[in-house]
N, C-alpha and C positions, 0 to 999 in steps of 0.2 A: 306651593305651600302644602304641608302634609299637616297627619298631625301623630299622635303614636300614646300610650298610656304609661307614664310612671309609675310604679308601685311603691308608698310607704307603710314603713311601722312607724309608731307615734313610741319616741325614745328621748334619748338624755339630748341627744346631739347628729348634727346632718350624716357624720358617718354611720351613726346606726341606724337612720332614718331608711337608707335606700335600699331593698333588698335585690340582690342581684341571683336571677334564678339560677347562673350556672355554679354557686356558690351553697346551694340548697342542697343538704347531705340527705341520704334516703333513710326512712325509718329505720330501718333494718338495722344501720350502724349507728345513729342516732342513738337508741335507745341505753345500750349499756354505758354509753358517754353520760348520759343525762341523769341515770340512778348514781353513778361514781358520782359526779362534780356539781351538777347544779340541782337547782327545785325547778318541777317542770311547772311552769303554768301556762294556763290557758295564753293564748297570743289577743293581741291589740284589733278591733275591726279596723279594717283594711281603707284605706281613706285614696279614694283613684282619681290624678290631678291633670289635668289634660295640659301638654304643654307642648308648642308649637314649633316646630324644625322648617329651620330652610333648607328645601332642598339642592337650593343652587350654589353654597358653598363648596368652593372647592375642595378635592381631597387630598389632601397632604401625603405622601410614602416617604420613608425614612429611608432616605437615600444609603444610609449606613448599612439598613440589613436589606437591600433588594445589592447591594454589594456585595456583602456577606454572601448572598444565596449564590450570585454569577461564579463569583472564588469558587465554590463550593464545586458549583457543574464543569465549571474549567479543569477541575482537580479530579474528575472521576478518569480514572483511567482503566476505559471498557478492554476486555480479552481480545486477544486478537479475533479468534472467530467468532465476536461481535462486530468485528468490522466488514467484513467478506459478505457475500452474496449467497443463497442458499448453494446454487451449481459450485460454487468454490468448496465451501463446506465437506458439500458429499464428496470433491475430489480429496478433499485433502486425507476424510475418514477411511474411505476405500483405502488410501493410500498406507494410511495407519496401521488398519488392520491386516491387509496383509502382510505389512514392514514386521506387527508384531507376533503375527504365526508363524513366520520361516522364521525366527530368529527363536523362537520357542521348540524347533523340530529341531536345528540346526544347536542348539544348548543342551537339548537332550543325547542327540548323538553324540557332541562333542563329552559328556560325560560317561555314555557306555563307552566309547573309544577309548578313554581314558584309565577308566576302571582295568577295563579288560586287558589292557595294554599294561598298568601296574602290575594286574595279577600274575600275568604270565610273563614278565619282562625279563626276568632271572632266571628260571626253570628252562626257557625255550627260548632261549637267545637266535636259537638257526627258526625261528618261525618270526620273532620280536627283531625288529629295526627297522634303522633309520631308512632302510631302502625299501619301494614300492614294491617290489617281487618276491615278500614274505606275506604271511596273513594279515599281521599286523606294523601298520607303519607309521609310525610320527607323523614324516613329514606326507606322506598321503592322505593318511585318516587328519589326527589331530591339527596338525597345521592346517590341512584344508579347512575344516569347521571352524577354527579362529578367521583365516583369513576371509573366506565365503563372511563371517558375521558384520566385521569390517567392512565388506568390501559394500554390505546391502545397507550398512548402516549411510554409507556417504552416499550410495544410488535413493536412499531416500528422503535425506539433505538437500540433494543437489534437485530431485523430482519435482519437488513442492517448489523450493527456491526459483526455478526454472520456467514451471507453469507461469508464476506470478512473473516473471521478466518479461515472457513472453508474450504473457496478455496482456501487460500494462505497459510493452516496451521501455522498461528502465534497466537497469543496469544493479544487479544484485550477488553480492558473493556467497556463495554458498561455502568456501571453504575457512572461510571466517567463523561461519557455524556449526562447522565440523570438529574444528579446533576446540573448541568451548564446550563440547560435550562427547560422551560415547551410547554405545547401544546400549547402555543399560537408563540412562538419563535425558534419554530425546524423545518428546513428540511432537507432535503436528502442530499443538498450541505452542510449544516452547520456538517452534523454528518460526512461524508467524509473528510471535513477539519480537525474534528479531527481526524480521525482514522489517515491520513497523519501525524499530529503533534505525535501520541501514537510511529509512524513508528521510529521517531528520524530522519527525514531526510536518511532513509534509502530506498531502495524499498520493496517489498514483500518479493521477495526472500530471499534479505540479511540479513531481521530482522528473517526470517524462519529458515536461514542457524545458524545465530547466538543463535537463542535458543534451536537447533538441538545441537548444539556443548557445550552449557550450559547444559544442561539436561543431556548428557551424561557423561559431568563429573562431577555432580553433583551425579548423579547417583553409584560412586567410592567413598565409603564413605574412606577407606584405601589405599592411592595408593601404598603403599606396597605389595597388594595383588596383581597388577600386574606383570606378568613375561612375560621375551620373550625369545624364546629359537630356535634361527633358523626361521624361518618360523609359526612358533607358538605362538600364545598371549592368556596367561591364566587370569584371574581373580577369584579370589579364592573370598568363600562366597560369594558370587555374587546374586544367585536365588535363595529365600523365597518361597518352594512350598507350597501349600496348599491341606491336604489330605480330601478326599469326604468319607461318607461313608461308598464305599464300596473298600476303601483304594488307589482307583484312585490319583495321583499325579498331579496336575495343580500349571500353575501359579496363583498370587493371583489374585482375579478379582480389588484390588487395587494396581494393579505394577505398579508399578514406575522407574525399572532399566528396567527389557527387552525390551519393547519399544520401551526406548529412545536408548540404543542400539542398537534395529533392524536399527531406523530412521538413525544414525549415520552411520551403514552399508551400509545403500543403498545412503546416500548423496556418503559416500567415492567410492562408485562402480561407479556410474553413476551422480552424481552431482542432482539427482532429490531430492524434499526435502519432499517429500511421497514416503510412505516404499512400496518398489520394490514387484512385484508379487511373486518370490518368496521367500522372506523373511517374507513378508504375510502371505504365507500358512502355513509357519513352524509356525506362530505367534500364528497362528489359530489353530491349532493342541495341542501345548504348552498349549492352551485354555482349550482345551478340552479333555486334559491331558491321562495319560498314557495308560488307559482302551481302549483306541478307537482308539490311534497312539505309535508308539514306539519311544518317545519322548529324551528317552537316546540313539537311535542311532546315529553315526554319519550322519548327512546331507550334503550332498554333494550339492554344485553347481557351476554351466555350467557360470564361466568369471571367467578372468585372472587378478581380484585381491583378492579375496577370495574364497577360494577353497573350506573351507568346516566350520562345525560349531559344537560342540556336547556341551552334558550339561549332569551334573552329577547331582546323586541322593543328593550328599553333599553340593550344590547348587554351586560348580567351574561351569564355562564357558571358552571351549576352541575355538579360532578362528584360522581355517587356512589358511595364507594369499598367494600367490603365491610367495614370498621373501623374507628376512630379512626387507629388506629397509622398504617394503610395511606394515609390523606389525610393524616397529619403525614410519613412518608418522601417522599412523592410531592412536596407542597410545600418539603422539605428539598431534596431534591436536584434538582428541575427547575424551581422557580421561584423560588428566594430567593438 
């Protein structure tokens, strides 16, 4: 039990009875109100009524405006370089400012070239032309400076675009965004907005995880080739070697299954969306094929959801998981 102090004026009626303090205008502005429209008088003494609150009443929120407000935060849609990390940031600015100082040398040249080349283009035709072994030439001078501006404008499209694939390993076109603007209408926030828009309203990660988990089973061209046997998950036909030589066995230097299967192993191990250190090395090895690693042995490794890994000269792949359960999630979610 609390208790707290009411404040009345003694008036006509309950509504004018209760003076609410935040409702109380300051002298200042009071006064010319009071000479125009009313007679001032003195006020009522103050009559202080003690009246008693539970405080264990529950509080009520009006589910309508704690609604209102979530819409509200849902709907804000921060700049791209309010989503990045400071280290991104400063790449991206570095990035900028240089994009935007060669392109300001390279705009200025391209207008004396220009100039010079109008002024003298008729008077000195044996000096003016289109060929590089006069003073002045189109296609050496002025085309160069267009093409050079183009050419820095897509290297810095493609820079930023690229960093972020790389760091985040997803998959991002930069000539999507090339398309859509030129050097005089592109920066570092406008190419960020898009790479956000390519995301789908995803983050990094989730667009990462989800083309980890496409890729892998994209990579199943048969899902009948799958089998699970206890703790074991086979894929038959699976590995395309490719022989060297001097009959060395590798993978092809364009694969397209092992990979995205390593990648899917090491998401399922560790939730990371880049391929674990050691599933790497076996990668590498695989690489560098039979001559130099004994690549059809079994590989064993140290966690407690996949135990071990081998591959056969017929191109099966077997994985061993540490349970039934653990090769039936694994085949659930990254290969069917």
């Amino acid at each position: 039990m609390g208790k707290y102090t009411k404040l009345f004026l003694r008036g006509e009626s309950d509504m004018e009875q209760q003076l609410l303090l935040f409702d109380v205008i300051k002298p200042e502005v009071m006064e010319p109100i009071a000479e125009e429209m009313i007679e001032v008088t003195e006020p009522e003494p103050i009559i202080e009524e003690s009246v008693e609150v539970i405080e264990d009443d529950p509080i009520v929120e009006d589910s309508n405006v704690l609604g209102n407000l979530l819409t509200k935060f849902d709907a804000i849609d921060l700049a791209g370089e309010q989503r990045i990390s400071a280290e991104e940031l400063e790449f991206c600015q570095l990035q900028e400012t240089v994009f935007n100082e060669t392109v300001s040398v390279l705009k200025k040249a391209e207008l004396e070239f220009s100039t010079l080349y109008e002024k003298y283009k008729d008077e000195c035709k044996d000096i003016c032309s289109h060929s590089g072994a006069n003073f002045l030439s189109r296609y050496k001078d002025l085309d160069f400076c267009s093409d050079r501006l183009k050419n820095i404008y897509d290297a810095f499209v493609s820079r930023i675009t690229y960093y972020f694939a790389k760091r985040y390993n997803v998959t991002l076109s930069s000539s999507d965004i090339q398309q859509k603007y030129d050097v005089d209408t592109i920066s570092f926030s406008i190419i960020l907005d898009e790479i956000f828009e390519q995301l789908g309203g995803l983050t990094f990660k989730e667009k990462a995880v989800d083309e980890i988990k496409a890729a892998s089973k994209n990579a199943v061209y048969r899902k009948a080739d799958i089998t699970i046997s206890k703790n074991k998950l086979a894929i038959a036909d699976y590995v395309w070697w490719d022989t060297s030589w001097d009959n060395s066995l590798n993978i092809s230097y364009s694969d397209r299954k092992v990979r995205p299967l390593m990648l899917a192993l090491s998401h399922f191990i560790s939730g990371e969306v880049s391929m674990s250190y050691g599933l790497q090395n076996i990668y590498n090895q695989l690489n560098r094929g039979s001559k130099d690693y004994g690549i059809f042995s079994k590989y064993e490794l140290p966690n407690n959801v996949l135990q071990a890994l081998k591959f056969y000269k017929n191109g099966k792949v077997e994985l061993f998981f540490a349970d039934n359960a653990k090769a039936e999630e694994f085949k659930k979610q990254y290969l069917v």
